[in-house]
N, C-alpha and C positions, 0 to 999 in steps of 0.2 A: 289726475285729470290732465295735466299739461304732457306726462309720458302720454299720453294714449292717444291725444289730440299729433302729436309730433309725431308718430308712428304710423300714425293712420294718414299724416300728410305726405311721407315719406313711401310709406307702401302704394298710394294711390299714383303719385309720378310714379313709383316702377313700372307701375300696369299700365302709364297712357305709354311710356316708352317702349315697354314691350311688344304693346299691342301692335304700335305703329310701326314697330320691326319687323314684326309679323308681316302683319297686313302689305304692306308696300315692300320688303327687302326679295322677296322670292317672285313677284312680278318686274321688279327692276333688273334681275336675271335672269328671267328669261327671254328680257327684251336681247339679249346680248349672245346668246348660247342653244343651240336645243339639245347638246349633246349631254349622253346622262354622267358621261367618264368627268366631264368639266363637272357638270354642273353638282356633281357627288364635293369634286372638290372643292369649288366656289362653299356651298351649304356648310364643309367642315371649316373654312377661312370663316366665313360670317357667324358663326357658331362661338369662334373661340374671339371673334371680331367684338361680340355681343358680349360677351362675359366679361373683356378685356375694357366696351366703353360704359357700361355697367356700374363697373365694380369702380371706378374712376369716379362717374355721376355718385353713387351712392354715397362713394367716403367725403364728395366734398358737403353732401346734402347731410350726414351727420355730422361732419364736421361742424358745418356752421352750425346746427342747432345745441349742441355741446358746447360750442362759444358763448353762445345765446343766454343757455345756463349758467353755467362759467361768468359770464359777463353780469347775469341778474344776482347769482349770489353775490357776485365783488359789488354791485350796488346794494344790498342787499345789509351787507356787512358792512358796509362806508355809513349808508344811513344810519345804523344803530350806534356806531363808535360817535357820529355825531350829535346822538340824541344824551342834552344835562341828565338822563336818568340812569341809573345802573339797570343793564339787561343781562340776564343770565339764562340760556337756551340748555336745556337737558333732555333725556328721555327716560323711557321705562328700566332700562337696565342701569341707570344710575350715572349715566354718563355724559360728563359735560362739553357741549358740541361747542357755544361758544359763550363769551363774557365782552360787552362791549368796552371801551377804552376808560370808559366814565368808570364802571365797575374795578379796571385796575388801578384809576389813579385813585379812587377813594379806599379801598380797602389794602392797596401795597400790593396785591399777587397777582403774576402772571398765571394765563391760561394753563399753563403746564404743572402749576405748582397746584392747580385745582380744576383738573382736568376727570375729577369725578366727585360725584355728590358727596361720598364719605370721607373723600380729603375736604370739602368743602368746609362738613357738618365740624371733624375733628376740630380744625382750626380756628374755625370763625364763633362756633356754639359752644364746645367745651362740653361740660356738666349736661348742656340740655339738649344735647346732639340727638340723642336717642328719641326723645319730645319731636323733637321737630321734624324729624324722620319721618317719623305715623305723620304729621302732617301732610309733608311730599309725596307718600307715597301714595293718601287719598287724591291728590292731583290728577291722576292719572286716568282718572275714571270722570272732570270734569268735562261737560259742552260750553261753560260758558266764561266769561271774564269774575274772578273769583278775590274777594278782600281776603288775605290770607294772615291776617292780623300782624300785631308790631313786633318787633325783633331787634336784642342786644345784640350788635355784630361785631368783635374784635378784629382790628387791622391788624397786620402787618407789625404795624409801630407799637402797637398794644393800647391802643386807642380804643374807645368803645362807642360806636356809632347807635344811632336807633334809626330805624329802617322798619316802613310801612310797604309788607309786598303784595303785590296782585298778580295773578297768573291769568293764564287762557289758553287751552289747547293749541299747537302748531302742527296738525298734522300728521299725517303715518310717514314717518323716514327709515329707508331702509328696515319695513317692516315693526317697526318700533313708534308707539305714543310719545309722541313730545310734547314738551310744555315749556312755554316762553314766560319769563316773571320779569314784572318790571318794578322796582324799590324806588322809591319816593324818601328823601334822605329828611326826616323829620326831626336829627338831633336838636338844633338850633330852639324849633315849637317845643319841643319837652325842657330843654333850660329854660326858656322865657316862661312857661307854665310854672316850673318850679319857684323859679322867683317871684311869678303874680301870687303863687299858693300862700310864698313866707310872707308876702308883704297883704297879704288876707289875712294870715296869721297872724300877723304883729296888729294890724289894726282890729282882730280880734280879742287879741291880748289885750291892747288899751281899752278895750270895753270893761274886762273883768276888771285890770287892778282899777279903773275909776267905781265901778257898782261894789269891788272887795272894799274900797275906802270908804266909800257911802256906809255899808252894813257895817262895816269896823266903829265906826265913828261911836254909834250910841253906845256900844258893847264897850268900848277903850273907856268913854268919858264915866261909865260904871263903877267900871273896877277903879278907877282914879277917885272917882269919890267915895267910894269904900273904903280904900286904903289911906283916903285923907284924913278920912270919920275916925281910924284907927288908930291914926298916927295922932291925932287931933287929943283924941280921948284919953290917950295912956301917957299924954305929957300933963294933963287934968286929973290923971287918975280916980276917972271915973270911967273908965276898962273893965266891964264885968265878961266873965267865961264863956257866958251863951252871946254873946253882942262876938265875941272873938269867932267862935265856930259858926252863926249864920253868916258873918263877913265874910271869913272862908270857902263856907258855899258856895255861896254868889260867887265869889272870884272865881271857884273853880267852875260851876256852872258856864259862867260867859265865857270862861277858857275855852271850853268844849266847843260852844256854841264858834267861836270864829276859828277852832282846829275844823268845823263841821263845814263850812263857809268855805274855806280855802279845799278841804274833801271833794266837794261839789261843784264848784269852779274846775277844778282841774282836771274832772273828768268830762266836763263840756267838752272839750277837742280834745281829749285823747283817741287817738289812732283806734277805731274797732276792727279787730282781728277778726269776728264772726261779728255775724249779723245773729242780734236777737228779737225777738218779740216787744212790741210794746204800743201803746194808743198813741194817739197823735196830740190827744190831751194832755200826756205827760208831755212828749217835745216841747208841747205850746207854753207849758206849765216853768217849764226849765229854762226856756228862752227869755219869758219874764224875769226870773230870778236874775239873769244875767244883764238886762237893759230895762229891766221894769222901772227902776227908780229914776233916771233919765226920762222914761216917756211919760210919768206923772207928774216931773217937773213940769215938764212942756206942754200940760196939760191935752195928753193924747188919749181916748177912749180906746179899747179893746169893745167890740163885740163878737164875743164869743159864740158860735153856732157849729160847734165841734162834735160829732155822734162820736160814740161810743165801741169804736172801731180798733180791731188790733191787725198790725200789719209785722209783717217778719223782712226786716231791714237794718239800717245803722242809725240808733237815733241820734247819736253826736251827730252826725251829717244834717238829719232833717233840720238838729235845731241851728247848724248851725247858717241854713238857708231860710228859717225863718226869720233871725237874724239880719242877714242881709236886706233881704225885704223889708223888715219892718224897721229897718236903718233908712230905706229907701225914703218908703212915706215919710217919717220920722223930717228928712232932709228937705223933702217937697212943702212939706207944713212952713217949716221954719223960714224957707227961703221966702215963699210967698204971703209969708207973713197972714196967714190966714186963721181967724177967730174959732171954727170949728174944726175938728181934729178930730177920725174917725177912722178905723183901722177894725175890714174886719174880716172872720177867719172863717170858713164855713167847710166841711167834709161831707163827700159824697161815696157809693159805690156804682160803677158804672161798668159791665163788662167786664167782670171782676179787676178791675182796677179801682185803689184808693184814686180819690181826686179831690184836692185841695184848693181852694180858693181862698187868694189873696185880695183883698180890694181897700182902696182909702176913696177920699173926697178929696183929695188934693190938687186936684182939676185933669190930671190926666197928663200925656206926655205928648206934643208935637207928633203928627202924625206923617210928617216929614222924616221924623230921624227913630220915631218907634223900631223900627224893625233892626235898627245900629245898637240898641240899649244891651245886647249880651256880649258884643265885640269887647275886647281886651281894651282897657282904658280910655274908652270911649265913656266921657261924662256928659251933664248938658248942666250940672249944677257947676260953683265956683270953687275956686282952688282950696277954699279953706273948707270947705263942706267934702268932695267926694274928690276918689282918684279914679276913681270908671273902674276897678276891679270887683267888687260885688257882688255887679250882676253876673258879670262874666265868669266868676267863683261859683255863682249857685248852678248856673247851667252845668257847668262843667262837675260838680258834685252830684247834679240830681241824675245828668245823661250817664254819665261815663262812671261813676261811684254806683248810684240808685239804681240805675238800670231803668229811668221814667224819662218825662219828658216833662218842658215846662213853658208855656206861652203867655205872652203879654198883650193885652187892648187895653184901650178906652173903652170907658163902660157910663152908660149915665144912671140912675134910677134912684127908686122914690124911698127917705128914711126921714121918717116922723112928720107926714104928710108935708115932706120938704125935696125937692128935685137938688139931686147931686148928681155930680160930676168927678171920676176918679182915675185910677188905675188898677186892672184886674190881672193878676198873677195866677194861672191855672195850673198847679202841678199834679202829674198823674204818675203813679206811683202799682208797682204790680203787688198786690196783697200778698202773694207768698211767694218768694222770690230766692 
């Protein structure tokens, strides 16, 4: 548009100049002359006079608008080298037009040294060049500004950066689609994610080995008293055969039982490779085993109103966000020191989406800082209770893991014709996924 606009300004001065040569040059000759012998020669002087201030006029009117251009790419190209984000300009033929300064000094290479997509892909992708390739090349065919998902990028230095890019069409150049990407340098958010993840982990862990001690407890004091009964009896030698083999049993019995115990713990957070099949009843089911015996100390009610629903997901994930949650409540009881303790669970189908509802009577969260409660270590409980990771674990489990989503109110309503006040945790969750 701007060729056609500058063309069409350029041609139009020809013609007012033309014109007016026309129009007035051969009247102003013949104020001067009537002879035809001159005036044949005056016509070929003003002819080559015309071509000669013409061609003068023209080159300096392209001129300057080539400056112009000239002038808008060197702004153009200042701007970008000055923008904190890496910019990388390419087209359809795979060729890299430009990289702004931010882009060399984080990744180590010069424009020359990746002056086409496939030195780019080789160097910086590796193994998944090829991957990422099909991606770029779907580029090509966007109108609009596009997330183009996250990306290992190796420097230079053999660094390994993570880079979130976005594209967006730039235009036909030189007969060619181009496309402009702008990376967003996310390494930093994915270390500090990793460490919220371990330090979710570790205070997951101290849930199990305190509930693995709780369950050990009666099963140990078992076998110690069998084995006292044994030792007791055969220094009395009153030790009969069969008192020896049921003793046996039992021991071996409770063996199994806390080899079964530690089985079952240990696959609460183990890593699922695939997503399989299962109710929501079992997560629910499993997540007690894990912190049940803690929230009957603290005398805390479950109400269960869980259908009979199977969904194809990770259930170590779900449970280990109902966890969080009911750690939540669990901490809101305790802090406000409150006589009733109510925690409870209910499943819906909505649009074929699972939807999960959380809720306690724990009076609910400031409606001030409600909308802060998923932020990374943001707490509103005290140091010895919460470290504000969580919340922030279960979103990021349910969004980014699950593939759902999960919101929090205040909710008030009526339980054993008594008015409560609580917090409602709504997660929605896609049935086959």
């Amino acid at each position: 548009m701007k060729k056609v606009s500058t063309a069409l300004y350029i041609a139009t001065v020809y013609f007012i100049l033309s014109f007016f040569w026309i129009l007035f040059s051969d009247k102003a000759i013949l104020l001067f002359t009537q002879n035809n012998e001159v005036l044949t020669y005056i016509q070929t002087i003003k002819g080559w006079l015309f071509i000669s201030i013409t061609s003068i006029f023209l080159y300096f009117l392209i001129s300057k608008e080539f400056k112009k251009e000239q002038d808008l790419k060197e702004y153009f190209k200042k701007t970008l080298d000055n923008l904190a984000s890496p910019i990388i300009v390419f087209n359809e033929d795979g060729e890299v037009l430009s990289i702004n300064k931010t882009f060399e000094k984080l990744t180590g290479y010069k424009h020359k040294e990746i002056d086409t997509i496939d030195k780019w892909l080789k160097i910086a992708y590796g193994q998944d060049a090829s991957n990422v390739k099909n991606i770029i090349d779907s580029l090509y065919t966007i109108d609009s500004i596009t997330d183009d998902g996250i990306y290992h990028i190796k420097t230079k230095s053999g660094k390994t950066l993570i880079w979130n890019f976005y594209s967006a069409p730039f235009g036909i150049r030189n007969n060619k689609r181009t496309i402009i990407s702008n990376a967003i340098d996310i390494t930093d958010v994915k270390e500090k994610e990793k460490i919220m993840m371990q330090q979710s982990k570790m205070a997951a862990m101290g849930e199990v080995l305190e509930n693995i001690a709780h369950q050990w407890r009666q099963p140990l004091s078992n076998i110690s008293t069998v084995a006292t009964g044994i030792d007791l009896k055969s220094e009395l030698n009153t030790l009969e055969e069969k008192e020896i083999s049921q003793s046996m049993k039992v021991i071996n019995d409770t063996v199994q039982y806390l080899s079964k115990t530690i089985d079952d713990f240990r696959s609460f957070f183990k890593p699922s490779k695939e997503k399989t099949n299962f109710t929501v009843e079992e997560s629910f089911e499993k997540s007690l085993q894990v912190i049940g015996s803690k929230f009957t100390n603290e005398n805390i009610e479950f109400i269960n109103e869980i259908e009979n629903i199977n969904i194809l997901n990770d259930n170590n994930a779900l449970i280990q966000v109902f966890i969080n949650l009911f750690n939540n409540s669990k901490d809101a009881f305790i802090e406000k020191n409150l006589s009733t303790r109510l925690i409870f669970i209910k499943t819906d189908i909505k649009k074929d989406k699972l939807i999960i509802e959380i809720k306690d009577n724990a009076g609910g969260i400031d409606e001030n800082i409600i909308n802060k409660v998923f932020e990374p270590y943001f707490t509103t409980k005290s140091k010895s209770l919460g470290t504000g990771i969580g919340l922030y674990m279960s979103e990021e489990i349910v969004v980014k893991h699950m593939e759902g989503s999960i919101e929090v109110e205040n909710v008030e309503f009526d339980y054993n014709k008594e008015k409560q006040k609580g917090t409602k945790f709504t997660i929605s969750l896609p049935l086959n996924n």
